[in-house]
CHARMM-style PDB file with segment names, atoms N, HN, CA, C and O in Angstrom:
ATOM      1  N   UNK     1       0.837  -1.181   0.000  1.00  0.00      PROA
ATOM      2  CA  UNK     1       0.000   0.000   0.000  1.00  0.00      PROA
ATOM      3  C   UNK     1       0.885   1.248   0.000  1.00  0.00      PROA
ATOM      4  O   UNK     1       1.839   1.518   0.730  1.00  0.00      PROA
ATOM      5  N   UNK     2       0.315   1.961  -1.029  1.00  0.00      PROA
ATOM      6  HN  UNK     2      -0.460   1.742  -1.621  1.00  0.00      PROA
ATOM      7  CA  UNK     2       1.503   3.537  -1.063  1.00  0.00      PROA
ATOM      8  C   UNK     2       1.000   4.391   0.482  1.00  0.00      PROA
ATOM      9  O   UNK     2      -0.037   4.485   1.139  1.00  0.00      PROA
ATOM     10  N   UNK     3       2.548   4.960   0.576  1.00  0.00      PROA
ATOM     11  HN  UNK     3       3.390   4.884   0.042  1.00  0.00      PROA
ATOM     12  CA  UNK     3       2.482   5.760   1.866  1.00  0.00      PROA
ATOM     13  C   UNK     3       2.417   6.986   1.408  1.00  0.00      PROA
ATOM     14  O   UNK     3       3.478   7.602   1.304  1.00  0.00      PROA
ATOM     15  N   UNK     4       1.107   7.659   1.008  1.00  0.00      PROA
ATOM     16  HN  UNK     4       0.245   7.158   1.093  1.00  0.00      PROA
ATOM     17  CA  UNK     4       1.070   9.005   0.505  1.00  0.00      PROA
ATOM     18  C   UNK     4       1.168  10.261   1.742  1.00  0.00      PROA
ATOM     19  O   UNK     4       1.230  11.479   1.574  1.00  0.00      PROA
ATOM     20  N   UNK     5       1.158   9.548   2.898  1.00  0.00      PROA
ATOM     21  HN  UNK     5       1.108   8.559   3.035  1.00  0.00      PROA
ATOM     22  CA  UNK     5       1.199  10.805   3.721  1.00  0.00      PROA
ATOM     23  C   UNK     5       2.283  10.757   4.369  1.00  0.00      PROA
ATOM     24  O   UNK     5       2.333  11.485   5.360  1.00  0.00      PROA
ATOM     25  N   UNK     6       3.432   9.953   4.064  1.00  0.00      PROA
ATOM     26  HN  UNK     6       3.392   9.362   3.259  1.00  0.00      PROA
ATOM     27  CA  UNK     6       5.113  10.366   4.226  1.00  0.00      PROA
ATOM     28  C   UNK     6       5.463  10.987   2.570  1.00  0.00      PROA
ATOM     29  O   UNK     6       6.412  11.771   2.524  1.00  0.00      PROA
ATOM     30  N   UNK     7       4.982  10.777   1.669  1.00  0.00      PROA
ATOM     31  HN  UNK     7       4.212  10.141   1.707  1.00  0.00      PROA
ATOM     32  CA  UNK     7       5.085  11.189   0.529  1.00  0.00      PROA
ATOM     33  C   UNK     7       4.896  13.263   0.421  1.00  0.00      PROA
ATOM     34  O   UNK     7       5.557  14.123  -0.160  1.00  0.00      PROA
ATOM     35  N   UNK     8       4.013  13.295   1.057  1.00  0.00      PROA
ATOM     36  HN  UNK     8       3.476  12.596   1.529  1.00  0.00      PROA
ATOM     37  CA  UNK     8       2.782  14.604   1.371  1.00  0.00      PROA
ATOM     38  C   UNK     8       4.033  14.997   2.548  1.00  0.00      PROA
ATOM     39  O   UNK     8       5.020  15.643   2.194  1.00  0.00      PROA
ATOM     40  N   UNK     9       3.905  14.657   3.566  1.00  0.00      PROA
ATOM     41  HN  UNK     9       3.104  14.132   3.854  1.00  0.00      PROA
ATOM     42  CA  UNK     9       4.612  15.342   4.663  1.00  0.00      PROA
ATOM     43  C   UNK     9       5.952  16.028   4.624  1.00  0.00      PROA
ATOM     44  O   UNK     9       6.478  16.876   5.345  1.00  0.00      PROA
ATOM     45  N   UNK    10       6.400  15.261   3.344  1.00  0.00      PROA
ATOM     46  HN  UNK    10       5.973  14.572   2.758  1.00  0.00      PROA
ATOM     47  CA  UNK    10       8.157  14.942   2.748  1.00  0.00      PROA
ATOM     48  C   UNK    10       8.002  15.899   1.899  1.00  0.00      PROA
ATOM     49  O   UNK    10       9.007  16.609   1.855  1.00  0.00      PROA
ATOM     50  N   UNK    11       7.007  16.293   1.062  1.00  0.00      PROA
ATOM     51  HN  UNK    11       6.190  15.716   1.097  1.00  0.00      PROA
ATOM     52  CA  UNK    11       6.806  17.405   0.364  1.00  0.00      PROA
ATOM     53  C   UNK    11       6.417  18.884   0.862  1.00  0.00      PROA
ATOM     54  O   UNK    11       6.534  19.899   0.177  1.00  0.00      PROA
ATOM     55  N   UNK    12       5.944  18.822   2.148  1.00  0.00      PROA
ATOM     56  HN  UNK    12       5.849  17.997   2.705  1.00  0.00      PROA
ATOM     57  CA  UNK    12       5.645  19.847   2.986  1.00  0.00      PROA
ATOM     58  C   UNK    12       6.925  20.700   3.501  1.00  0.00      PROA
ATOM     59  O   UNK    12       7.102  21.912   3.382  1.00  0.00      PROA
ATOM     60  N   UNK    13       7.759  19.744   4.098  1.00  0.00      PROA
ATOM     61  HN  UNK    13       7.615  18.759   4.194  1.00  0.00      PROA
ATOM     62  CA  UNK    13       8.809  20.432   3.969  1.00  0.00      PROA
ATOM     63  C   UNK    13      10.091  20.430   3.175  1.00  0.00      PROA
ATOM     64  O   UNK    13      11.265  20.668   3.456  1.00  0.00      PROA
ATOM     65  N   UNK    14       9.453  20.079   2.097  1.00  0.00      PROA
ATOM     66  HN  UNK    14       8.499  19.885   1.870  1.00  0.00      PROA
ATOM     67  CA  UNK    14      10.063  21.033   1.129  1.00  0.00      PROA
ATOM     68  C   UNK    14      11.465  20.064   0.626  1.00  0.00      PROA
ATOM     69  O   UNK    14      12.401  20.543  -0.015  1.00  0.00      PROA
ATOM     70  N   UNK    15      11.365  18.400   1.131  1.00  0.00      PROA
ATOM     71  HN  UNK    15      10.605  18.011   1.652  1.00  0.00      PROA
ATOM     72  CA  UNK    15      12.237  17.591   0.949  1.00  0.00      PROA
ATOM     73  C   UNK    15      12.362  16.944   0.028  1.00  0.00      PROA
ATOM     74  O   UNK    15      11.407  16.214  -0.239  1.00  0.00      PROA
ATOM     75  N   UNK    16      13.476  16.905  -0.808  1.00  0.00      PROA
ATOM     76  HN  UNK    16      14.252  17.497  -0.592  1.00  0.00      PROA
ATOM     77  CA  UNK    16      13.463  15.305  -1.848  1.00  0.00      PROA
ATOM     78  C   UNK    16      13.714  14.188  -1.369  1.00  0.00      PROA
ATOM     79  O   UNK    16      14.377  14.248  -0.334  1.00  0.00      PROA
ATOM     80  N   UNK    17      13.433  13.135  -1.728  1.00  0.00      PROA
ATOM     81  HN  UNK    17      12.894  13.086  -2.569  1.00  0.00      PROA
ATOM     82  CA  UNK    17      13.534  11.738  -1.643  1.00  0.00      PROA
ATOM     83  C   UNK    17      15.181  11.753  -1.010  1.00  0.00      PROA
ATOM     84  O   UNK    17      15.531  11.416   0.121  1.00  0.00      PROA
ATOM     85  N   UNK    18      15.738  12.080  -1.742  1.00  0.00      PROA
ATOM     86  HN  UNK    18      15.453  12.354  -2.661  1.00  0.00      PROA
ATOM     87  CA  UNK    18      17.922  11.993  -1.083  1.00  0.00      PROA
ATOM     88  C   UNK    18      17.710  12.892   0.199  1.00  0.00      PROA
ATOM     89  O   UNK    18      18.037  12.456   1.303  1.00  0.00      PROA
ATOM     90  N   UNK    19      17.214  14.030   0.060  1.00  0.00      PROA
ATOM     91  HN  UNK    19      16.948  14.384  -0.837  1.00  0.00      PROA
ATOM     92  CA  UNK    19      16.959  14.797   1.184  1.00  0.00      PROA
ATOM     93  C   UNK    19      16.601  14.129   2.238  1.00  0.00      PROA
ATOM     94  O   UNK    19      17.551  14.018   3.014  1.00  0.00      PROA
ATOM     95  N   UNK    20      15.596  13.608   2.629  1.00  0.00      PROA
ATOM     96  HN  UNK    20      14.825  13.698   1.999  1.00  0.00      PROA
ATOM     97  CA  UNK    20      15.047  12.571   3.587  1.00  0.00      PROA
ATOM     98  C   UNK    20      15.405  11.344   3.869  1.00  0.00      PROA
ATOM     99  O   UNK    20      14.751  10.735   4.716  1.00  0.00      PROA
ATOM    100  N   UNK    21      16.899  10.500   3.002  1.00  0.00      PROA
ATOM    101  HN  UNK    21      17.430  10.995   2.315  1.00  0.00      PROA
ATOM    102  CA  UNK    21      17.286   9.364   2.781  1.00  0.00      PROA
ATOM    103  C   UNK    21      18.164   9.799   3.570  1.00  0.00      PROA
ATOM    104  O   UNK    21      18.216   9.272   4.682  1.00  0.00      PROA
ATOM    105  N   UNK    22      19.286  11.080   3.178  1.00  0.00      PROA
ATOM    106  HN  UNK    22      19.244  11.508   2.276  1.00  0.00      PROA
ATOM    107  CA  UNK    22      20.270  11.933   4.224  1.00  0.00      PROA
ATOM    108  C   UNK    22      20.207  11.900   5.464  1.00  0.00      PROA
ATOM    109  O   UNK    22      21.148  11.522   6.161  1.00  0.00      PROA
ATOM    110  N   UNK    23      18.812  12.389   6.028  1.00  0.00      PROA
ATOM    111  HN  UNK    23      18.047  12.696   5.462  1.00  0.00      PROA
ATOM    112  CA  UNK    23      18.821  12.841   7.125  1.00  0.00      PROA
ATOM    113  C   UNK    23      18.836  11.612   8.033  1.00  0.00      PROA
ATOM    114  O   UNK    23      19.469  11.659   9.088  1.00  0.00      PROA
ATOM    115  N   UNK    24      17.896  10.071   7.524  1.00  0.00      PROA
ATOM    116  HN  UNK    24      17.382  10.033   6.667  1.00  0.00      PROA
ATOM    117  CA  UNK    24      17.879   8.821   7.642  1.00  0.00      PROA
ATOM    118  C   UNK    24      18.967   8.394   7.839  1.00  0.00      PROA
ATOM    119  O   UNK    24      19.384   8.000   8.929  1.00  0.00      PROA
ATOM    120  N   UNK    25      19.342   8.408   7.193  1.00  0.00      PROA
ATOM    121  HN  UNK    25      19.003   8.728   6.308  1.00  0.00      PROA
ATOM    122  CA  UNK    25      21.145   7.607   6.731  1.00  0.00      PROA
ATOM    123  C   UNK    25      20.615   6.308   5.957  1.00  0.00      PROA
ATOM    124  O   UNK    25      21.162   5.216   6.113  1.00  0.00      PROA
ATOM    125  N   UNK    26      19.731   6.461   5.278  1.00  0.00      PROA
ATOM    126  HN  UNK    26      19.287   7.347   5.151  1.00  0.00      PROA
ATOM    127  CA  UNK    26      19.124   5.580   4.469  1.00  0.00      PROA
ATOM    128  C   UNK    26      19.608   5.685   2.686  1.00  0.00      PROA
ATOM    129  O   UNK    26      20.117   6.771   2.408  1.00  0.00      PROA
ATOM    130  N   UNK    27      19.533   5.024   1.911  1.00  0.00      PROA
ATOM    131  HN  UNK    27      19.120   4.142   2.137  1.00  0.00      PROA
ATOM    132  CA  UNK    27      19.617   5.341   0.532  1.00  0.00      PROA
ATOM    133  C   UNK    27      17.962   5.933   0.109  1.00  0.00      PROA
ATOM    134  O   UNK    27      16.907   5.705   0.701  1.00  0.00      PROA
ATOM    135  N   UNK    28      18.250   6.898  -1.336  1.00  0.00      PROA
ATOM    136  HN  UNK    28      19.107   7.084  -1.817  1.00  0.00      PROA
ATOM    137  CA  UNK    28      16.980   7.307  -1.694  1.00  0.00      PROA
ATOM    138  C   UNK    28      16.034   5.915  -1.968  1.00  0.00      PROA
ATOM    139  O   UNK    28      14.996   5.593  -1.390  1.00  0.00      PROA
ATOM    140  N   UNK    29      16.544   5.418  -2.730  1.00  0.00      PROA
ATOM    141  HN  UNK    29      17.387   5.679  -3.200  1.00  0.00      PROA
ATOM    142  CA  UNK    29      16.108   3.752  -3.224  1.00  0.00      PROA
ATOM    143  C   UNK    29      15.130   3.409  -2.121  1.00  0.00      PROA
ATOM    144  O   UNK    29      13.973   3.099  -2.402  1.00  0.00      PROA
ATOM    145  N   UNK    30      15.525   3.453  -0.993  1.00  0.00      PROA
ATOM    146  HN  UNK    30      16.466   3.705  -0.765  1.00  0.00      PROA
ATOM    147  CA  UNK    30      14.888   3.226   0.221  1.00  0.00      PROA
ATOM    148  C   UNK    30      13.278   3.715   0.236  1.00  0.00      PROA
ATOM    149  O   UNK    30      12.206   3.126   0.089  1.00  0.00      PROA
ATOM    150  N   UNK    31      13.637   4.959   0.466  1.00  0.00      PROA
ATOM    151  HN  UNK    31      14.507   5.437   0.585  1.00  0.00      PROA
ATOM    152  CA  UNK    31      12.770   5.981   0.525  1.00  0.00      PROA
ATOM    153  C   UNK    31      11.460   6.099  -0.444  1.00  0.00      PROA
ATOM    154  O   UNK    31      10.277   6.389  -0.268  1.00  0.00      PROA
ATOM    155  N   UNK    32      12.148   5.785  -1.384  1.00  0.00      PROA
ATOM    156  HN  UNK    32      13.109   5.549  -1.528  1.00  0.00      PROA
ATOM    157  CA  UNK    32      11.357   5.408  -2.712  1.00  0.00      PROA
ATOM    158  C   UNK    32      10.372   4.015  -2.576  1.00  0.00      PROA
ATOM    159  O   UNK    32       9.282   3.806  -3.106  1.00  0.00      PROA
ATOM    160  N   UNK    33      10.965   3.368  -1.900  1.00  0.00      PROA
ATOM    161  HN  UNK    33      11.851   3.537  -1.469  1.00  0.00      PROA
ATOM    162  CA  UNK    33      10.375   1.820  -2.122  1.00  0.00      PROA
ATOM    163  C   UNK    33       9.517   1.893  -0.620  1.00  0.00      PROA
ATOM    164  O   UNK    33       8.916   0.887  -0.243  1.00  0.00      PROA
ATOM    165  N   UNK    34       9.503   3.310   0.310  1.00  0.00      PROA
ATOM    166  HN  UNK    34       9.991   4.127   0.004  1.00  0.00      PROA
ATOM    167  CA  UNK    34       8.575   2.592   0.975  1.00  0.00      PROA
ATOM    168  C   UNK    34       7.317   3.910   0.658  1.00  0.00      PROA
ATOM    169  O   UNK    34       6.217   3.581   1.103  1.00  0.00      PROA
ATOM    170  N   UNK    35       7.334   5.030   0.108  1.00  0.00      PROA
ATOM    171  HN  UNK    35       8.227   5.297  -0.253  1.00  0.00      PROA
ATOM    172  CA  UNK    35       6.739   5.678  -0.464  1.00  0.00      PROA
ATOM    173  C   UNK    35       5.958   4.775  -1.673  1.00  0.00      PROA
ATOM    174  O   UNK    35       4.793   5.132  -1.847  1.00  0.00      PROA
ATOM    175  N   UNK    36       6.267   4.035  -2.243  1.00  0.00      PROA
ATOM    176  HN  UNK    36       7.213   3.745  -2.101  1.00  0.00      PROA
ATOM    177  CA  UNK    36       5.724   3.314  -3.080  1.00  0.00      PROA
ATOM    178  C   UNK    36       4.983   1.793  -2.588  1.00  0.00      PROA
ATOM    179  O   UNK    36       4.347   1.151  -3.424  1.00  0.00      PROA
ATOM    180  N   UNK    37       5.114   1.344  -1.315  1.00  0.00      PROA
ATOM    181  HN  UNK    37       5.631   1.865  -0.635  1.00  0.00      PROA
ATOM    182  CA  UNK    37       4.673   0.209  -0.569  1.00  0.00      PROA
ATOM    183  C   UNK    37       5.630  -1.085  -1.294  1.00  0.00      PROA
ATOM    184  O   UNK    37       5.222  -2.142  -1.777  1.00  0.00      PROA
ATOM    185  N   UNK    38       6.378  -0.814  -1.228  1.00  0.00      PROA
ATOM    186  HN  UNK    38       6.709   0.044  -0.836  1.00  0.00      PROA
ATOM    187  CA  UNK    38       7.448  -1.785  -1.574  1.00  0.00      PROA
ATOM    188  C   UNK    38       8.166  -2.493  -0.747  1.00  0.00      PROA
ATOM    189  O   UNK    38       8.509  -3.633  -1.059  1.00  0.00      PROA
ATOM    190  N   UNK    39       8.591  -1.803   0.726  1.00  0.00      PROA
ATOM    191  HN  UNK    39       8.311  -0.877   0.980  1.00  0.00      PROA
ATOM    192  CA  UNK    39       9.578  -2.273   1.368  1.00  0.00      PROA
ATOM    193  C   UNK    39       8.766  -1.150   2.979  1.00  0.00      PROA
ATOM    194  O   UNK    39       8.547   0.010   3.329  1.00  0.00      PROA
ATOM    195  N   UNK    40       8.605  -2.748   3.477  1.00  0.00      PROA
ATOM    196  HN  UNK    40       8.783  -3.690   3.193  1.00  0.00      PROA
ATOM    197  CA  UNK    40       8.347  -2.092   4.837  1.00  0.00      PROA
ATOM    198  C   UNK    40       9.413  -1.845   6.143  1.00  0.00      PROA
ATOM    199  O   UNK    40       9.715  -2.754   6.916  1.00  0.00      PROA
ATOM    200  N   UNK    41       9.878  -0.592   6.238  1.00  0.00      PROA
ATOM    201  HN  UNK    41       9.634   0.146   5.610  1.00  0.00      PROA
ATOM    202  CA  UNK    41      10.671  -0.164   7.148  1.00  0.00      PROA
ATOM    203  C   UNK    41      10.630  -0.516   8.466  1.00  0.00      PROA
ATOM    204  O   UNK    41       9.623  -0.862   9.085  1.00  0.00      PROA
ATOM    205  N   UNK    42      12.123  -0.391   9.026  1.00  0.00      PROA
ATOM    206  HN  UNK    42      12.941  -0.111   8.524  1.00  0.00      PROA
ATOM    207  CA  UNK    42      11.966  -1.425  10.780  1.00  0.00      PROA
ATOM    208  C   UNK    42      11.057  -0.241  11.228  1.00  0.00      PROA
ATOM    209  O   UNK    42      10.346   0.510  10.562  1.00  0.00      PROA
ATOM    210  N   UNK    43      11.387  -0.334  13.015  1.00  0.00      PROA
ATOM    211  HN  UNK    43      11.965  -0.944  13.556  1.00  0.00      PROA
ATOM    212  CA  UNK    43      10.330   0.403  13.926  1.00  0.00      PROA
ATOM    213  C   UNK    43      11.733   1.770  13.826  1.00  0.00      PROA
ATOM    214  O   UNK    43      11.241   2.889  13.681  1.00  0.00      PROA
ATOM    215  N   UNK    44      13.048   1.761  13.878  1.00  0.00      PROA
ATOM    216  HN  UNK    44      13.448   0.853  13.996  1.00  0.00      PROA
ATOM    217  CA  UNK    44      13.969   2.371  13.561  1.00  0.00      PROA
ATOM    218  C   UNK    44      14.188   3.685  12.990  1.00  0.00      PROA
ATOM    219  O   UNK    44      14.540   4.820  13.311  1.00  0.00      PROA
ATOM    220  N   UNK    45      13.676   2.745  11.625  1.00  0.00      PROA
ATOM    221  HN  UNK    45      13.389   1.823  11.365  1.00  0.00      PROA
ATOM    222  CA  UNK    45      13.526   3.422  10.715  1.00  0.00      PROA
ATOM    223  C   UNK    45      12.094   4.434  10.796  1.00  0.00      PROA
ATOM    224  O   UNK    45      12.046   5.544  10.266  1.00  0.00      PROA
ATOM    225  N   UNK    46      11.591   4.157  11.137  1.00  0.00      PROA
ATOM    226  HN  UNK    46      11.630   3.255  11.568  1.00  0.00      PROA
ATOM    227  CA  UNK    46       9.909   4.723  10.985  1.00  0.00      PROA
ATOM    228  C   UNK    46      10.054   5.860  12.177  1.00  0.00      PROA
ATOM    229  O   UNK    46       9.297   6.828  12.094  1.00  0.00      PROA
ATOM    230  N   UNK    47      10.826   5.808  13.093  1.00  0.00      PROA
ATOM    231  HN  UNK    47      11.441   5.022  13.160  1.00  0.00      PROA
ATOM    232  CA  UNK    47      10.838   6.929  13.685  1.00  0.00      PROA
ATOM    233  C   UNK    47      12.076   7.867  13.489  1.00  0.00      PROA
ATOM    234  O   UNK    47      12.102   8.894  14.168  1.00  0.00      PROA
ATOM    235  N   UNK    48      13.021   7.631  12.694  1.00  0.00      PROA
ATOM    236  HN  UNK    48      13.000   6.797  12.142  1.00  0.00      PROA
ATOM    237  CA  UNK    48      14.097   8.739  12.373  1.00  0.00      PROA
ATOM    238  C   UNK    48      13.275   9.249  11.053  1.00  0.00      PROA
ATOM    239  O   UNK    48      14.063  10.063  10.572  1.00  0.00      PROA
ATOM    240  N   UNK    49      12.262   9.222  10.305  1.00  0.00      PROA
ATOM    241  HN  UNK    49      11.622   8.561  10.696  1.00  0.00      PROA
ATOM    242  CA  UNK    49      11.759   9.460   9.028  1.00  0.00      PROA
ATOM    243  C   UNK    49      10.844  10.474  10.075  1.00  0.00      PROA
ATOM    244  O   UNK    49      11.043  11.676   9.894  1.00  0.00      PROA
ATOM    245  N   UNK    50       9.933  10.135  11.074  1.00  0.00      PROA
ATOM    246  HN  UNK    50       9.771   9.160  11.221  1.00  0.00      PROA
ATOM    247  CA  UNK    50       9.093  10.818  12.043  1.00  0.00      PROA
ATOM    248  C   UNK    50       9.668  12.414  12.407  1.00  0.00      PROA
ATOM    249  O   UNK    50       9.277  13.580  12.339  1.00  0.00      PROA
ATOM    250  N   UNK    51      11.137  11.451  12.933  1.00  0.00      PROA
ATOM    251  HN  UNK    51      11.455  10.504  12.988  1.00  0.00      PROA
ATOM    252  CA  UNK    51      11.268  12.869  13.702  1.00  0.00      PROA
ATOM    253  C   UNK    51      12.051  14.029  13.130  1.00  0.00      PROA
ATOM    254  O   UNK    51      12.292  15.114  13.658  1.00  0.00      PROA
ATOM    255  N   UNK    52      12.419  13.541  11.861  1.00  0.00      PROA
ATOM    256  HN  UNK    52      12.222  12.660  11.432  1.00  0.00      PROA
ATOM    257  CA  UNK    52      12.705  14.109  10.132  1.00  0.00      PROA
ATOM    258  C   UNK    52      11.832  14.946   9.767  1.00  0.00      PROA
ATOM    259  O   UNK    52      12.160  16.010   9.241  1.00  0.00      PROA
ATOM    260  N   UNK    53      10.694  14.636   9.964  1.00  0.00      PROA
ATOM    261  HN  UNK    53      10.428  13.772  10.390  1.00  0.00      PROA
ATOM    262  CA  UNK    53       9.145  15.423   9.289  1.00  0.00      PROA
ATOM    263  C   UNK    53       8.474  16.028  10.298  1.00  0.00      PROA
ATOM    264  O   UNK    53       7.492  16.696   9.973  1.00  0.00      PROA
ATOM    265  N   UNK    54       8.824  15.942  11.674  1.00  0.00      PROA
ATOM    266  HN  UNK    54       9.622  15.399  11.937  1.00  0.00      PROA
ATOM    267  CA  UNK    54       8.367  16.448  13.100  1.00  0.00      PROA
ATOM    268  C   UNK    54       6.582  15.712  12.479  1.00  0.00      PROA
ATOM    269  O   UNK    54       5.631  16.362  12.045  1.00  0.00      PROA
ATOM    270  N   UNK    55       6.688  14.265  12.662  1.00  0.00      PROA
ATOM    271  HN  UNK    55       7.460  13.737  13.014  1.00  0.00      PROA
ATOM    272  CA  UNK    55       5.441  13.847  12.687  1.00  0.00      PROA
ATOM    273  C   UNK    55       5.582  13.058  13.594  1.00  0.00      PROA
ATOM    274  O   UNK    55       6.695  12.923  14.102  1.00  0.00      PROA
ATOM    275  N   UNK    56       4.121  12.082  14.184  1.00  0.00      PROA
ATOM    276  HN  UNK    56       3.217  12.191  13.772  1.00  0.00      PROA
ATOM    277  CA  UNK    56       4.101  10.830  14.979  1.00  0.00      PROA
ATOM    278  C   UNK    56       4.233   9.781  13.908  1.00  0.00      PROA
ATOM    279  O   UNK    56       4.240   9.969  12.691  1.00  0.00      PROA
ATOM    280  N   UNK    57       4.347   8.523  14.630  1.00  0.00      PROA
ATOM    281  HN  UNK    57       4.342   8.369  15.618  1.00  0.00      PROA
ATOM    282  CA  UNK    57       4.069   7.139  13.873  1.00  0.00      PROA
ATOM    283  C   UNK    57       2.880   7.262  13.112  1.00  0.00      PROA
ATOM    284  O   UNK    57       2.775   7.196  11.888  1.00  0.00      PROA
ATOM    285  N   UNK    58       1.440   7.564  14.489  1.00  0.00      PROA
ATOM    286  HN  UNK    58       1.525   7.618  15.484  1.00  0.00      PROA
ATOM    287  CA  UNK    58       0.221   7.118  13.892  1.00  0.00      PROA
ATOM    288  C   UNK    58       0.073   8.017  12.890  1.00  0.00      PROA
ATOM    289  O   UNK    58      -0.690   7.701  11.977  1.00  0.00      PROA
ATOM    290  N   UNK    59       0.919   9.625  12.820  1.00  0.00      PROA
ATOM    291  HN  UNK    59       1.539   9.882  13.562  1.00  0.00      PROA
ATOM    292  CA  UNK    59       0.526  10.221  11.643  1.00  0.00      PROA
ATOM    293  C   UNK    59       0.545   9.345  10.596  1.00  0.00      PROA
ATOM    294  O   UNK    59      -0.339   8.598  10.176  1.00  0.00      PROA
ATOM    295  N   UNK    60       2.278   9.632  10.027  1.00  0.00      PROA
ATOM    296  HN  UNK    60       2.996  10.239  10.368  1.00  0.00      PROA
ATOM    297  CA  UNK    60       2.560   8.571   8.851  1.00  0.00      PROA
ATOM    298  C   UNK    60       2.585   7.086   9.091  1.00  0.00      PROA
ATOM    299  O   UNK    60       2.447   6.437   8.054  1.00  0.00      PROA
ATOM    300  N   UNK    61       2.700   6.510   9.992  1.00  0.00      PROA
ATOM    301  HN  UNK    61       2.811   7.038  10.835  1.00  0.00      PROA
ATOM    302  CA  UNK    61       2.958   4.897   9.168  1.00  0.00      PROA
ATOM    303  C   UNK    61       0.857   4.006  10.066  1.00  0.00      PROA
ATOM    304  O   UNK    61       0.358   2.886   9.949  1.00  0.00      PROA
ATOM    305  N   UNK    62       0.515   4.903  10.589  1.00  0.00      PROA
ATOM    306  HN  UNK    62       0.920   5.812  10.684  1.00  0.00      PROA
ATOM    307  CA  UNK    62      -0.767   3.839  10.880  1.00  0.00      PROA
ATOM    308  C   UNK    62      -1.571   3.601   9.588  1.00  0.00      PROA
ATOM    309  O   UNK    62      -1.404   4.279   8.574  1.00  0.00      PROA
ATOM    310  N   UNK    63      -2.416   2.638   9.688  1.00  0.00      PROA
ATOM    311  HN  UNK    63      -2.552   2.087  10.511  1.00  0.00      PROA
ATOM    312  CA  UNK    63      -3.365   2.721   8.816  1.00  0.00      PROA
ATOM    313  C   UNK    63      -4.783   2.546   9.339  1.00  0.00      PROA
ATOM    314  O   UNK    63      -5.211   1.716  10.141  1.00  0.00      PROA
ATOM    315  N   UNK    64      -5.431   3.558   8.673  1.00  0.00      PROA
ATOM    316  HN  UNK    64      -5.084   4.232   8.021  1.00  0.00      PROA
ATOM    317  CA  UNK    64      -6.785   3.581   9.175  1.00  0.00      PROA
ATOM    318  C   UNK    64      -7.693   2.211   8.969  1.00  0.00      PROA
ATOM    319  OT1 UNK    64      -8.854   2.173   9.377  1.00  0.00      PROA
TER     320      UNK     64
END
């Protein structure tokens, strides 16, 4: 399932995909593949992307 609201949030401020892979220490590839529901990120990961975007978990990664 695409993650459009790390997609949206990542665009809010004003980030590219490398931009947000950077701050991660992730590759863009990464970033890409979980924006696209490709590759589901650890618990790790899901909160250095969080606190990247000054969001919560349940913002971006819950699902309704």
């Amino acid at each position: 399932m695409k993650n459009l609201r790390l997609k949206s949030a990542r665009a809010a401020k004003d980030l590219s995909q490398a931009d947000l892979a950077a701050l991660c220490g992730v590759s863009r590839q990464t970033i890409n593949a979980i924006e696209k529901g490709d590759y589901n990120p650890t618990i790790n990961l899901c909160i250095s992307i969080c606190k990247a975007l000054d969001k919560t978990l349940d913002e971006l990664f819950w699902e309704e």
